[in-house]
LOVO-584180 format. One record per residue (C-alpha): residue in three letters; x, y, z. Coordinates in Angstrom, 1 decimal, m for minus. Layout:
<recs>
{rec ALA, {X, Y, Z}} ...
</recs>
This chain:
<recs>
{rec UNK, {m19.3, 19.0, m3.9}} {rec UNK, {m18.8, 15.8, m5.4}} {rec UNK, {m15.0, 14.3, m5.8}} {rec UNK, {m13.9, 14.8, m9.4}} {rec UNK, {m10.8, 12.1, m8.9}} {rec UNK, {m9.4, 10.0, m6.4}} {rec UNK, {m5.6, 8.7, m6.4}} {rec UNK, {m5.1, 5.4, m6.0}} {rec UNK, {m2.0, 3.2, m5.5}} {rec UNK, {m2.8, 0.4, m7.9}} {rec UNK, {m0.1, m1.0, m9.9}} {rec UNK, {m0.1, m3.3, m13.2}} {rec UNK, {0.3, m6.8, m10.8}} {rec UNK, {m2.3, m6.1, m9.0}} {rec UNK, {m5.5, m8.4, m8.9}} {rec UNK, {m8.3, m6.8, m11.1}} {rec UNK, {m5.9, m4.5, m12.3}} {rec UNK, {m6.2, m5.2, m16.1}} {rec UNK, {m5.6, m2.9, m18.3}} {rec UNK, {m5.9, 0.1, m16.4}} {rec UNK, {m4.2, 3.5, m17.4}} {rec UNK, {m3.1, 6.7, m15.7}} {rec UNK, {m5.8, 8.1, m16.1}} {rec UNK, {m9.2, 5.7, m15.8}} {rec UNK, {m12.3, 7.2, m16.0}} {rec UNK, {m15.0, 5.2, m13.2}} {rec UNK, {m16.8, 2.3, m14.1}} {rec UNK, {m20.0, 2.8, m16.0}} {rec UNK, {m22.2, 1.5, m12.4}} {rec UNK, {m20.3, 4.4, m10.6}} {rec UNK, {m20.6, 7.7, m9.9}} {rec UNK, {m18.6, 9.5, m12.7}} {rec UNK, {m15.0, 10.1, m11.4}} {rec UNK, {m11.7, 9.9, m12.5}} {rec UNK, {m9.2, 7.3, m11.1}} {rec UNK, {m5.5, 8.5, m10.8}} {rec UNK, {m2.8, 6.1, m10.4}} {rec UNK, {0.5, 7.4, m10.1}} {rec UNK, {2.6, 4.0, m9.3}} {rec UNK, {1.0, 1.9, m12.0}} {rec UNK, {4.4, 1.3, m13.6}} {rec UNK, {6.2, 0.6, m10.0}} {rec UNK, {7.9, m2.4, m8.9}} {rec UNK, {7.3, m3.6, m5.6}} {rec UNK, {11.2, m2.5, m5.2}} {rec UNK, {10.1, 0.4, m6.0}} {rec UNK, {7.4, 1.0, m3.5}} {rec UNK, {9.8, m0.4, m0.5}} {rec UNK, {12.5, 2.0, m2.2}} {rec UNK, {10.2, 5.3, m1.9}} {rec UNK, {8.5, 4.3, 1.6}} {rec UNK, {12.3, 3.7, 2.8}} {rec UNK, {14.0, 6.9, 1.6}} {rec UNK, {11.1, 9.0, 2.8}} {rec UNK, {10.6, 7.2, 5.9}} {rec UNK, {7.0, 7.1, 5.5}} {rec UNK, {5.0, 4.9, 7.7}} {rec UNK, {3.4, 1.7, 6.5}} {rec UNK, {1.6, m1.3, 8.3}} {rec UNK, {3.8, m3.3, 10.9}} {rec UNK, {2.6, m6.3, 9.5}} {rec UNK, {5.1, m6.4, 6.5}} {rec UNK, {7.8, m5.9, 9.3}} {rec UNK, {7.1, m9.2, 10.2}} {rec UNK, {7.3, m11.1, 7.3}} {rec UNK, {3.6, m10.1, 5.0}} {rec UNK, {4.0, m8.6, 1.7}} {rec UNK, {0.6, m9.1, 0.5}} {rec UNK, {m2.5, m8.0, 2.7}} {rec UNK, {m5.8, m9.1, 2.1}} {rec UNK, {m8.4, m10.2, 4.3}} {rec UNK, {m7.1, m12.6, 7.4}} {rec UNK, {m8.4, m15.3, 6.3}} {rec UNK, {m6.6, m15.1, 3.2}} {rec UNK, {m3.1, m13.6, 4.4}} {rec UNK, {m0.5, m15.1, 5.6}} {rec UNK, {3.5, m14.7, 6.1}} {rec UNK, {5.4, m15.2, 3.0}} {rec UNK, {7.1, m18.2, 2.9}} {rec UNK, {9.7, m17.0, 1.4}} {rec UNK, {11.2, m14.4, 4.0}} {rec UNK, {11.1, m17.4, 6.4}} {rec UNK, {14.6, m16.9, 7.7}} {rec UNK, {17.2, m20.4, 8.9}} {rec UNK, {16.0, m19.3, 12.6}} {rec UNK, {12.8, m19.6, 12.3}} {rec UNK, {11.6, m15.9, 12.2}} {rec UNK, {10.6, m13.8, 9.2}} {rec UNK, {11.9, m11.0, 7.9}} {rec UNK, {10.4, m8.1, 6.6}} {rec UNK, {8.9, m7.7, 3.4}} {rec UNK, {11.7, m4.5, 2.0}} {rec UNK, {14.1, m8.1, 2.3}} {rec UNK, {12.3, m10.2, m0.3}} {rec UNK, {14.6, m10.8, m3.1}} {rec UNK, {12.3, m12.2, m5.8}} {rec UNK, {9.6, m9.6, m6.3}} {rec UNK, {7.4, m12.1, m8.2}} {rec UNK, {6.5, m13.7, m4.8}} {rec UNK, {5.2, m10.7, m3.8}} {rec UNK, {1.6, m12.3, m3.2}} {rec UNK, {2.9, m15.3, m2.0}} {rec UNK, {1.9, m15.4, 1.4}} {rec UNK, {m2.2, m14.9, m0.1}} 
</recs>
């Protein structure tokens, strides 16, 4: 059987986002499908808020200072959970969501 819909966990700052809805049927070179995306309205506090308070697991990586991940040559720590010390923290820390993809 073909899959009717897949759930995805894009949100509206996403790249290639656009103007994406809850419901988005495929794109017209596809296979037809229906994307779901539950989070689209979610902050990135909001993610870090519902993998925190469910204690799901999530890439080591943003404990050590990523928020964004993307390809390695394009990812890198955010510079702004660089702490005084010299280490970063992780990304549940960062303060001003709108660096989210700063480290890309």
């Amino acid at each position: 059987p073909r899959p009717l819909a897949f759930v995805l966990g894009t949100r509206r700052g996403d790249p290639n986002c656009g103007d994406q809805k809850a419901f988005e049927p495929s794109s017209d070179w596809m296979p037809p499908f229906m994307r779901v995306n539950p989070i689209l309205d979610w902050t990135y506090g909001d993610v870090w808020a519902f993998l925190r308070a469910f204690d799901l697991p999530y890439c080591a990586l943003y404990d050590g200072g990523y928020t964004s991940l993307g390809s390695a040559p394009t990812t890198s720590r955010n510079p702004a959970l660089l702490g005084d010390g010299g280490a970063y923290k992780p990304a549940h820390l960062l303060e001003d969501w709108s660096l989210e993809r700063a480290g890309r």
